[in-house]
N, C-alpha and C positions, 0 to 999 in steps of 0.2 A: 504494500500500500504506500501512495504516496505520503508524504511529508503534509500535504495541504489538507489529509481528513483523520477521523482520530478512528479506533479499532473497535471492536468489541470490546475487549478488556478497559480499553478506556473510558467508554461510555456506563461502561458497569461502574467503574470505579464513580464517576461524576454522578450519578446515579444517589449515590452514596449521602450527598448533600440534599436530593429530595425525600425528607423524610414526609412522614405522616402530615406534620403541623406544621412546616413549610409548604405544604402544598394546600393544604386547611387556608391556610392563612392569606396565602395568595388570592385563591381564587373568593374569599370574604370578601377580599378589598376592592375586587375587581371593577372597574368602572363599566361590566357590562354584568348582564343576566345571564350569572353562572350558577354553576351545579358542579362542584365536586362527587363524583360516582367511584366506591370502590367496584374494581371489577372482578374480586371474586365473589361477593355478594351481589353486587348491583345495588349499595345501599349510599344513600346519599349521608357522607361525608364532613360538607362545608357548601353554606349554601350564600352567594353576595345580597347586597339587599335590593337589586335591581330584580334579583330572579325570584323572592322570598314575595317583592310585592307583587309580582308577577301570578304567584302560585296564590297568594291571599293570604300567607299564613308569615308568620315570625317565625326568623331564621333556626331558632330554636326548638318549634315544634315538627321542624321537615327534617333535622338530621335523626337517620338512624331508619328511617322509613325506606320501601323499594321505590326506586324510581319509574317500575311500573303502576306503582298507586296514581300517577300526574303525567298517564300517556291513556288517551282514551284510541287509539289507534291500533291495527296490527304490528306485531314487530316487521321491520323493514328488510330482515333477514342480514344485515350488515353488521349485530352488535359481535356474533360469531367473530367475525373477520378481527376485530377489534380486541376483544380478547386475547385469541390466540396469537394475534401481533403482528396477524395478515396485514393487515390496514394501519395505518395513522390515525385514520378521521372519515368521517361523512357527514352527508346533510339530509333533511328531507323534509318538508311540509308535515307537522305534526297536528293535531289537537292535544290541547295541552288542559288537564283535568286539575280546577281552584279546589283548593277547602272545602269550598261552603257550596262543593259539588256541579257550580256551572262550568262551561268548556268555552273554552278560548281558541282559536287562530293560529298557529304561530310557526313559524320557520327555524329549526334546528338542528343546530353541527354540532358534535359529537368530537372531541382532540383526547387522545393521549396527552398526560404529560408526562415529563423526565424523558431521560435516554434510555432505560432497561426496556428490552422486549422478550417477552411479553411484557407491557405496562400492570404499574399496580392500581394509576390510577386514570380517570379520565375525566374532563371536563366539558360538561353540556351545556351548550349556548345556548338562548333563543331570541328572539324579539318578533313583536307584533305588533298591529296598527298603532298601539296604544304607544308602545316605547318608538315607533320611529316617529309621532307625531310629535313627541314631546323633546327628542332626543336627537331629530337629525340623523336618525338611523344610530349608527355607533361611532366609535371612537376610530379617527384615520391610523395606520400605524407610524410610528415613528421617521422621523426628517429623514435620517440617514437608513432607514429601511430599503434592506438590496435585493431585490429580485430581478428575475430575466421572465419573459412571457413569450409564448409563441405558441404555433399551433401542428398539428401535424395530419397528414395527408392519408386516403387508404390504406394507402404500404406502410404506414408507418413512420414516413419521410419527415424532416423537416420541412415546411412549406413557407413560414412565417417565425420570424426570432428578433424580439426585442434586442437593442443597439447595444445594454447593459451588460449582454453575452462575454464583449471581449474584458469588461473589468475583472469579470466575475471568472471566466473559465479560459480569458486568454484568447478566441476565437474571435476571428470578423466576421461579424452575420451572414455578410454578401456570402461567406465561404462556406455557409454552414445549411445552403438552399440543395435539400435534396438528401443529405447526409439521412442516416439513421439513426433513429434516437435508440433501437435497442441497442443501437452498437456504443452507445456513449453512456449505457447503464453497466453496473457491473455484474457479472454475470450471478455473484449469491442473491443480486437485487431483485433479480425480476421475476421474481414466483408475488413479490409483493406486491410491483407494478402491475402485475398482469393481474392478480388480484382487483387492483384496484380500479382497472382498468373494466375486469369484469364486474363491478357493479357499478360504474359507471354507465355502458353502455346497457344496462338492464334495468336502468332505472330512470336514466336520463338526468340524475343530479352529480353530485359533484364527490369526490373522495380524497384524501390525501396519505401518500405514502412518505417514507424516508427511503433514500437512495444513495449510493455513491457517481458522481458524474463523472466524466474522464474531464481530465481539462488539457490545454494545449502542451503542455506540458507533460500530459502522458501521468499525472496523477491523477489519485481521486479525493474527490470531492463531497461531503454527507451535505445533500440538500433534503430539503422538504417539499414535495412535490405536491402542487395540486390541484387535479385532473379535472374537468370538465368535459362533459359533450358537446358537441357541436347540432348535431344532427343526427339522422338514423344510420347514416353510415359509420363507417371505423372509425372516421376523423373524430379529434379530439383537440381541446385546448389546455395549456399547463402554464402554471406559474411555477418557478423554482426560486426558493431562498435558502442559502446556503444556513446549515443546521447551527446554531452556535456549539465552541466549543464546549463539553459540561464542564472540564477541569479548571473551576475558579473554585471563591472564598465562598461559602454559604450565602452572603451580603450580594453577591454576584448572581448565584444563582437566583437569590429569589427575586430580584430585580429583576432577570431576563425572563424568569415566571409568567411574571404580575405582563411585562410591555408583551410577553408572547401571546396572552390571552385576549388583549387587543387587538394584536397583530391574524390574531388564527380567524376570527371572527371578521373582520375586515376584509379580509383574504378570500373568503367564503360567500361575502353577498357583493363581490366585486369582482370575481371570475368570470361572470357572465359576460361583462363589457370589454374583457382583454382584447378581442380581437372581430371581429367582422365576422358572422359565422357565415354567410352566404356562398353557396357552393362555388360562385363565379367571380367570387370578389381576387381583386387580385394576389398574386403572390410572389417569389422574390424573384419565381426563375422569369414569370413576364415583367416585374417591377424592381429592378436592382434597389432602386432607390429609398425601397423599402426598409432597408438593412440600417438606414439613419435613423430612422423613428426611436425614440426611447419607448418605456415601457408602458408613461403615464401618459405620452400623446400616442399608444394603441388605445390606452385605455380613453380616451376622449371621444377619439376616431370610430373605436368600436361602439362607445353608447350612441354617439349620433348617427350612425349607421343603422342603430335598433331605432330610430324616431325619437329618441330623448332632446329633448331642450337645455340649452347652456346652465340657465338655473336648478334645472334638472338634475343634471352632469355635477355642478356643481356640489350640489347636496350628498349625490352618492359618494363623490369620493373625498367630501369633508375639505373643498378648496373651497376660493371665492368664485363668484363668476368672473371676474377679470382674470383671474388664475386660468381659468380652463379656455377664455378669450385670448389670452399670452399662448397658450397651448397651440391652441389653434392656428394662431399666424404662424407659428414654428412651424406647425405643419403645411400649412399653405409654402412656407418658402421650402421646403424641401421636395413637396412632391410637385410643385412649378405652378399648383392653380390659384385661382382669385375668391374663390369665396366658399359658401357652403355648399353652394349648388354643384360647381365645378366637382369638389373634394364627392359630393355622392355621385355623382355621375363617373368618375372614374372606377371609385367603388363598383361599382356595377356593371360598369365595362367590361369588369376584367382581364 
């Protein structure tokens, strides 16, 4: 393994910092609607107070309970996955069952936390009308937060790769149109990607795995992956953020805890807009210049693409509208057009 990812042994050892009550603790604090889940019971843990007012109840009388008592739905058949350490993470459209017995709405992703896999623990996100009226949806992740976006073709191809590629793994986008993404996973990895990949496409939501990526350099790399559909085809869309390292000071980890539980959630109702999912929209090998785009003018390019509006746009990804207006002329000078109209009509081109 290269020097750029840590090993088994090491993620075991890092591991070692997330104990019970750092992990309790974290997800308490969380500035979104969490749910601490142990997962050899399935019994809720640590509960924040976004998710507590959520359920109707004090954070007090939900730990220790199943966190099937507060799902009025079938199981999605994914918690398997999760468990066993198949998966990462998933999402899915829940009803979500209050105290005082009425049912709720709500949208929910499902994270591992720590490095040990199998995990001991996981954390349940949600939000519904009520919290993105009030809330703006959720918290955006972090300034210096690093991901790469892109999407991939029938075969499996690269078709589409945010510009972030070469910080991140050392590669020139332009170079990476057509390449294989299994060839850039390592080979213990992909029982988990494909995993993931198969509930992905049999569900049509979204999943997240851990992997090693190869980088220019011929190392590898532990990111966190995660997977999106596009369509009813093979095609898919991924984000990747490289994993932090676990071997810090306990003050360390639980900081990167508390900003990941942010970061997983954010990640999760923003995957949709990475990329353009249109089967005709263009890609690198007809649009070289594709390969400039960063990762947050896909993500612009792709919501307006779905019909979304600037203030819109705005909202989801927790900028201003000038933010996403600054966006936009970036992207106007890079791919040559003049306006909105121009920028969907090439879209569509293909």
């Amino acid at each position: 393994m290269g020097a750029s990812g840590h090993d088994d042994a090491g993620a075991a050892d890092g591991d070692a910092f997330l104990d019970d009550e750092m992990a309790a603790e974290a997800v308490s604090r969380a500035g979104v609607a969490a749910v601490q889940m142990d997962l050899a019971s399935l019994r809720v843990t640590a509960v924040s107070d976004m998710a507590a007012a959520i359920l109707g109840a004090a954070p007090t009388d939900l730990v220790g309970r199943s966190v099937s008592e507060f799902v009025a739905d079938e199981p999605t058949g994914a918690l398997p996955l999760l468990v066993t350490g198949r998966l990462d993470g998933f999402e899915a459209p829940r009803r979500l069952r209050r105290a005082d017995g009425t049912v709720v709405e709500a949208y929910v992703w499902v994270h591992v936390l720590g490095d040990r896999r199998p995990a001991r623990h996981a954390a349940v996100m949600a939000t519904t009308e009520d919290v993105r009226s009030a809330t703006g949806m959720l918290p955006g992740p972090a300034a210096q937060d690093q991901k790469v976006i892109g999407t991939v073709d029938d075969e499996w191809r690269i078709d589409r790769i945010s510009a972030e590629v070469e910080g991140m793994l050392g590669y020139q986008a332009a170079d990476l149109a057509g390449a294989s993404l299994l060839a850039a996973v390592h080979p213990s990895d992909l029982p988990g990607l494909l995993a993931g990949l198969s509930y992905v496409h049999a569900t049509g939501r979204g999943s997240a795995v851990r992997v090693r990526v190869r980088t220019a350099a011929n190392e590898w790399l532990w990111c966190r992956a995660h997977l999106s559909a596009l369509d009813a085809s093979p095609r898919f869309a991924f984000t990747l953020r490289p994993q932090v390292d676990p071997r810090g000071t306990a003050t360390d980890r639980l900081r990167e805890l508390e900003t990941s539980l942010a970061r997983i959630a954010h990640e999760t109702r923003t995957a949709g807009l990475a990329m353009p999912a249109g089967a005709a929209a263009p890609v690198l090998a007809d649009l070289p210049v594709l390969a400039t785009l960063t990762s947050r003018e896909w993500e612009v390019v792709g919501a307006l693409a779905e019909g979304a509006r600037v203030a819109t746009i705005a909202r989801q990804l927790h900028v201003s509208a000038s933010t996403v207006r600054n966006h936009l002329s970036s992207v106007y000078r890079k791919l040559d057009v003049g306006s909105q109209a121009e920028l969907l009509e090439l879209l569509r081109s293909g």
